[in-house]
N, C-alpha and C positions, 0 to 999 in steps of 0.2 A: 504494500500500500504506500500512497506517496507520503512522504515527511509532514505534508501541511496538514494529511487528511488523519495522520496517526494518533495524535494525541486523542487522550480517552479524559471525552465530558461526561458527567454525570448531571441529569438534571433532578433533584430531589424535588418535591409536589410540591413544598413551602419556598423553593429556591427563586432567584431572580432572574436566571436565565442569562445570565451573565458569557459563562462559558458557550451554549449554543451561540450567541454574537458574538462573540471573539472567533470559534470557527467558521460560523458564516464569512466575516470579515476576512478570515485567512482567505478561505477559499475564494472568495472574490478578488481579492487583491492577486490570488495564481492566477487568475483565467484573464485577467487581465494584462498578466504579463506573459503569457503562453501567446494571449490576441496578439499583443504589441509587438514581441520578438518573434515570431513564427508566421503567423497567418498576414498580419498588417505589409509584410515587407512580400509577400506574394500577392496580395489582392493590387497591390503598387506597380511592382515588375510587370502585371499582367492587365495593366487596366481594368479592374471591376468597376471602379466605377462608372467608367465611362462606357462599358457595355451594358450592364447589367442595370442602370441608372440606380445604382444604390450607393450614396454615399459612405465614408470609412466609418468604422465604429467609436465611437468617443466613451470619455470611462461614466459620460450618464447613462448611457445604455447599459453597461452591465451596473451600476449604483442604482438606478430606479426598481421600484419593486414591479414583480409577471403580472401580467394582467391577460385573460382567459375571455374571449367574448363567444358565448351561446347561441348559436342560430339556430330554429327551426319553428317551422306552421305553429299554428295556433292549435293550444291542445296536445301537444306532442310529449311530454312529460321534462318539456325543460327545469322547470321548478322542482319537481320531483326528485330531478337527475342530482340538482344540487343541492338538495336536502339529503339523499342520499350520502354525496362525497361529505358535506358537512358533520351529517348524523343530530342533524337540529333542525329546527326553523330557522329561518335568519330575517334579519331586519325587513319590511317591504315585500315580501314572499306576498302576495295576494295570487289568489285564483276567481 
């Protein structure tokens, strides 16, 4: 396993959660520099952006939190789906 991903958190139920963002943090801070030294200097040498119309990656993109958007018909069990992954209701859920 890699060095950043090694260390061992424990999150105790009364904890702060301290440790899972220090490893989050780790690990963002590798993919960013895996991006930057690895893949950045090929998407360059090769023109991505200018084929592909997507511009380079910057470190807000991997800093900003995932965001999932749900499409389908009316009635489909969207809401459903993510009460499901949730395992709750959540805020706004109307049917």
């Amino acid at each position: 396993m890699a060095d950043w991903a090694s260390a061992k958190t424990s999150m105790s139920p009364g904890g702060s959660g301290d440790e899972a963002l220090d490893k989050t943090n780790r690990v963002s801070a590798r993919l960013k520099a895996i991006y930057k030294d690895n893949i950045l200097p090929a998407e360059k040498r090769y023109r991505y952006d200018f084929f592909y119309e997507s511009p380079y990656l910057t470190d807000v993109e991997f800093d900003a939190k995932p965001q999932v958007m749900l499409v389908g018909q009316y009635s489909v069990g969207k809401t459903s789906f993510i009460r499901y992954m949730l395992g709750r209701d959540f805020p706004g859920a109307r049917i």
